[in-house]
N, CA and C of each residue as an Amber inpcrd file, in Angstrom:
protein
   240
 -18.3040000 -15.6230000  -3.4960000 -17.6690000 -14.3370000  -3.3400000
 -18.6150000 -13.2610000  -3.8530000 -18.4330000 -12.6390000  -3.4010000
 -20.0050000 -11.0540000  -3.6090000 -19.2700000 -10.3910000  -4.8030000
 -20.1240000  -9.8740000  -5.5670000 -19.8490000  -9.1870000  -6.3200000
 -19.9900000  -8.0870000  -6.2350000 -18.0030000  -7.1020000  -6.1410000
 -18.5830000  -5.7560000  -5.9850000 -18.5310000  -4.5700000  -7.2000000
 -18.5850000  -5.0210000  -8.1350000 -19.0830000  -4.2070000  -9.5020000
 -20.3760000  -3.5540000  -9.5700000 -21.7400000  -3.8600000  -8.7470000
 -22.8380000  -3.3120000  -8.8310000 -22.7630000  -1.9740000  -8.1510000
 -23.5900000  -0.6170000  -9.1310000 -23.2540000   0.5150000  -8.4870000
 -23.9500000   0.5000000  -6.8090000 -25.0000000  -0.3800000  -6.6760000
 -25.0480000  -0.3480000  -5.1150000 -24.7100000  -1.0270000  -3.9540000
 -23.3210000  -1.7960000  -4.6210000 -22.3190000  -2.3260000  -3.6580000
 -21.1480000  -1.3410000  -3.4940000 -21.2250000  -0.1370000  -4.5310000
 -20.1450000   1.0750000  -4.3950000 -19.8550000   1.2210000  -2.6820000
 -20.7480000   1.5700000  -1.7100000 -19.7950000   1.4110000  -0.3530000
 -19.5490000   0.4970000   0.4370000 -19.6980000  -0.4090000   0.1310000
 -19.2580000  -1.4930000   0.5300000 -17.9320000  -2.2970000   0.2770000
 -17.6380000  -1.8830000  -1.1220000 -16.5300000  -1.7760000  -2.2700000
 -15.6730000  -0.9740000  -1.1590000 -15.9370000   0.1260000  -0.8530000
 -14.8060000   1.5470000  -0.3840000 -14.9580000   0.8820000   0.6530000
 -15.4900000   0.6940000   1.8150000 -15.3400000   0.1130000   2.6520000
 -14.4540000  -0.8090000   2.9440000 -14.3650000  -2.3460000   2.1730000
 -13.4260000  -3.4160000   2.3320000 -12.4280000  -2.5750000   1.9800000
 -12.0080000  -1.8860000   0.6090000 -11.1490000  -1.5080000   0.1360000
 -10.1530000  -0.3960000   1.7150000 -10.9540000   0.2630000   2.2770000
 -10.3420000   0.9860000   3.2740000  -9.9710000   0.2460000   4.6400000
 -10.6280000  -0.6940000   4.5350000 -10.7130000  -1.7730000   5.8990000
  -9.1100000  -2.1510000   5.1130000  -9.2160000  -2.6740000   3.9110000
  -7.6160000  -3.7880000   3.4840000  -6.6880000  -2.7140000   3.4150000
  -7.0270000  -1.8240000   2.5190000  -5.8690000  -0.6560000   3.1830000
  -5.1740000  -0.5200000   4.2420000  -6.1330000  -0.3950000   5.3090000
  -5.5840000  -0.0040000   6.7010000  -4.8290000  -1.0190000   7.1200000
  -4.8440000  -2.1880000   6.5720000  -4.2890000  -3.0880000   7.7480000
  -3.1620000  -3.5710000   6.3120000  -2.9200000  -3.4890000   5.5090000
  -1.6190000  -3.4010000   4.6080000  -1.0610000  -2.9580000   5.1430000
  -1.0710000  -1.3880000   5.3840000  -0.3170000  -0.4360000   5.7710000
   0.2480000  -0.7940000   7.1910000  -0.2120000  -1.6410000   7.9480000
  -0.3550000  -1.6240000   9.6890000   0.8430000  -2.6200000   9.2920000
   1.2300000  -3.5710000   8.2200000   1.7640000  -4.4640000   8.1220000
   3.3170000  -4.0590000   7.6320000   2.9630000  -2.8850000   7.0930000
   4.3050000  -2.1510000   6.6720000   5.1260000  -2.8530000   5.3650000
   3.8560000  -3.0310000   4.8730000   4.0250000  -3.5690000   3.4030000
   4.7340000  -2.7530000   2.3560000   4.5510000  -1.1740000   2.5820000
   5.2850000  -0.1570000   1.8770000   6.5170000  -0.2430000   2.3020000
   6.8280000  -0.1300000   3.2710000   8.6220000  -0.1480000   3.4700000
   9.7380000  -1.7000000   2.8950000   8.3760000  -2.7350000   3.4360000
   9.4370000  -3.8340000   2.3520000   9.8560000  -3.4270000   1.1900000
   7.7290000  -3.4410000   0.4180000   8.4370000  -3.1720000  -0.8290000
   9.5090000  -2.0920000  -1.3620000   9.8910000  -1.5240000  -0.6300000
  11.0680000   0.1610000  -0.3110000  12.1900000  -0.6940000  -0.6000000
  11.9200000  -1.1480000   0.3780000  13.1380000  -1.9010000   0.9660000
  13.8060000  -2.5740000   0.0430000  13.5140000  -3.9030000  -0.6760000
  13.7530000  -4.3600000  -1.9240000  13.9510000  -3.8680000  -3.2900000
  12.9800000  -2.9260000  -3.4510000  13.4880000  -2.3610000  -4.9070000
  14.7350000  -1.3450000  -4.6440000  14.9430000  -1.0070000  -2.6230000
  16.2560000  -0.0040000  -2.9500000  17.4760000  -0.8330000  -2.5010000
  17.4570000  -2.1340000  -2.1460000  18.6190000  -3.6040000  -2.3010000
  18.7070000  -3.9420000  -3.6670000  17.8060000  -3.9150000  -4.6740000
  18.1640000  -4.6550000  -5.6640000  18.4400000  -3.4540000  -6.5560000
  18.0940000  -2.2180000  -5.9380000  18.1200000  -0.9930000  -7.0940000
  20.0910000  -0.5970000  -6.9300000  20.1750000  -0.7860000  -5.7000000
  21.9290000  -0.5160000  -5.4090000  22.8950000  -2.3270000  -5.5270000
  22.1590000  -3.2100000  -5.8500000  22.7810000  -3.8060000  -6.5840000
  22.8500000  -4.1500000  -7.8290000  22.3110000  -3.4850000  -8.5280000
  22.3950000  -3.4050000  -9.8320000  23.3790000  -2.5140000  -9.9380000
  22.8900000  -0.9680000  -9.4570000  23.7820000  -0.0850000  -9.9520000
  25.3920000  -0.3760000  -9.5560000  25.4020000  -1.0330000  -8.9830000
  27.2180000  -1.5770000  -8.4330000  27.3870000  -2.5410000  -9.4670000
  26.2760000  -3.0830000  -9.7580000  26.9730000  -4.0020000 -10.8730000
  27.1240000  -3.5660000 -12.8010000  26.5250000  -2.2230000 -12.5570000
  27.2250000  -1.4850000 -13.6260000  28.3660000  -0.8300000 -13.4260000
  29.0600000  -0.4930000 -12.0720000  30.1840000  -0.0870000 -12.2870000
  30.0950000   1.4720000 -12.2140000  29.1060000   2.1620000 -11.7500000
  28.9270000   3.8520000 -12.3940000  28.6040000   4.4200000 -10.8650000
  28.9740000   5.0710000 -10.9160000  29.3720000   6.6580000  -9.8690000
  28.6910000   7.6710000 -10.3460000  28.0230000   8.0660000  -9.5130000
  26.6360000   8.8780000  -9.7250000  26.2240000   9.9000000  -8.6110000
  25.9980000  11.1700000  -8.6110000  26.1050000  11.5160000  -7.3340000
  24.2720000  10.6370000  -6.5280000  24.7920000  11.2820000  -5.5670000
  23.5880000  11.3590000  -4.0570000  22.2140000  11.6950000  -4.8320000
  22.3370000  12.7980000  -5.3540000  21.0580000  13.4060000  -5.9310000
  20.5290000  12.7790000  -7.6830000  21.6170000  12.4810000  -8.0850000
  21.3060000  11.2910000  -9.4990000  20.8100000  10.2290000  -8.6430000
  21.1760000   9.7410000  -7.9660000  21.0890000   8.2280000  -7.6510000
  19.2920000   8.4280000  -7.0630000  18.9270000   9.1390000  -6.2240000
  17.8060000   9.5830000  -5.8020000  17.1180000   9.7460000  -6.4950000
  17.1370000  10.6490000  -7.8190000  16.1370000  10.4900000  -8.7350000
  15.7000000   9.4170000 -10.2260000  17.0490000   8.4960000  -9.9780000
  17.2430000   7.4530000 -10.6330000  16.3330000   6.7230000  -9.9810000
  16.4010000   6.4590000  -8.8800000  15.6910000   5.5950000  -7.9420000
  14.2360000   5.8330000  -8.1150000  14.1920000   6.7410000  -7.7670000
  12.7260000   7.0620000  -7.7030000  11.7340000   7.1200000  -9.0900000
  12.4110000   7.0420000 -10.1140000  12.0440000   7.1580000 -11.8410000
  12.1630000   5.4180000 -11.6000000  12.7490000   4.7700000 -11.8280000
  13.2290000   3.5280000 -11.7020000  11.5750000   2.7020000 -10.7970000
  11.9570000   3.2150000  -9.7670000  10.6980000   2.6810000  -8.8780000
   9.2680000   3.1140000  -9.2090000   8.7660000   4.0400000  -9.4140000
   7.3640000   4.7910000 -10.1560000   7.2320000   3.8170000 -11.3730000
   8.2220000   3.9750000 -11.9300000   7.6370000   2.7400000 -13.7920000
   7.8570000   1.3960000 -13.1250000   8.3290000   0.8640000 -12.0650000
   8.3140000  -0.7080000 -12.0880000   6.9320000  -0.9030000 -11.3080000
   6.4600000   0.1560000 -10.2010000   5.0910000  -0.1130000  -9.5880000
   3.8130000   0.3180000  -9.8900000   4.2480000   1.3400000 -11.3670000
   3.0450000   1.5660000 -12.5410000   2.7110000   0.3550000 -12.9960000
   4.1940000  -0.4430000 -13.6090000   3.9640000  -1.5550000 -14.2800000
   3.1390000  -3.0230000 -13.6430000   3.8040000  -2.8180000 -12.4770000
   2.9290000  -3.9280000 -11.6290000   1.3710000  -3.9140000 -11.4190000
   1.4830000  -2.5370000 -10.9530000  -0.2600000  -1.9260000 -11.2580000
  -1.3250000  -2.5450000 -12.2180000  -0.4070000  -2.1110000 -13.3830000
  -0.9370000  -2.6170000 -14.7730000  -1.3190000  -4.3390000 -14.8430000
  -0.2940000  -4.7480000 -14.4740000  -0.0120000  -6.1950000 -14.6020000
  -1.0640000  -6.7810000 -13.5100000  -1.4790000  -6.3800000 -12.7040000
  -2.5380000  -7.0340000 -11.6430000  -3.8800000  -6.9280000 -12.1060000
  -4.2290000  -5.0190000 -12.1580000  -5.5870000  -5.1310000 -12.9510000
  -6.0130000  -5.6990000 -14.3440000  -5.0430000  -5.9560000 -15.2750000
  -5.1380000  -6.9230000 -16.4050000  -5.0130000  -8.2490000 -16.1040000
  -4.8990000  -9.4210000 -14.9340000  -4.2980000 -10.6600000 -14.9220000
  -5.6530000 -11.0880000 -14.1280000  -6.1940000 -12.3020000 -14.2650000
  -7.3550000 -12.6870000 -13.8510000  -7.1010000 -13.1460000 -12.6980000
């Protein structure tokens, strides 16, 4: 496997990196993951029992989702 840490593999680095990008995205990898954290985000909240408007629930969600895919973030670039 090549190593792309050397500063003169830097575009080659952006390169794969934009090549895997593009085709994540083509795969619609963002809307699963949507998709799931907003199934498991409205079954939780039903399973607390709480009534919340439209616009709480939206920014619950979205606070909720930002720290769990910071955290994952974290958790990938630290895990070998």
């Amino acid at each position: 496997m090549k190593n792309f840490s050397n500063s003169d593999d830097t575009g080659s680095f952006l390169n794969v990196r934009a090549r895997l990008l593009k085709k994540m995205r083509a795969t619609n990898v963002s809307e699963q993951i949507a998709a799931l954290l907003h199934e498991t985000f409205e079954t939780m909240l039903e399973a607390e029992n709480m009534s919340i408007s439209k616009l709480e629930k939206k920014v619950l969600m979205a606070d909720i989702s930002a720290q769990l895919l910071n955290e994952l973030a974290v958790h990938m670039k630290s895990s070998k």
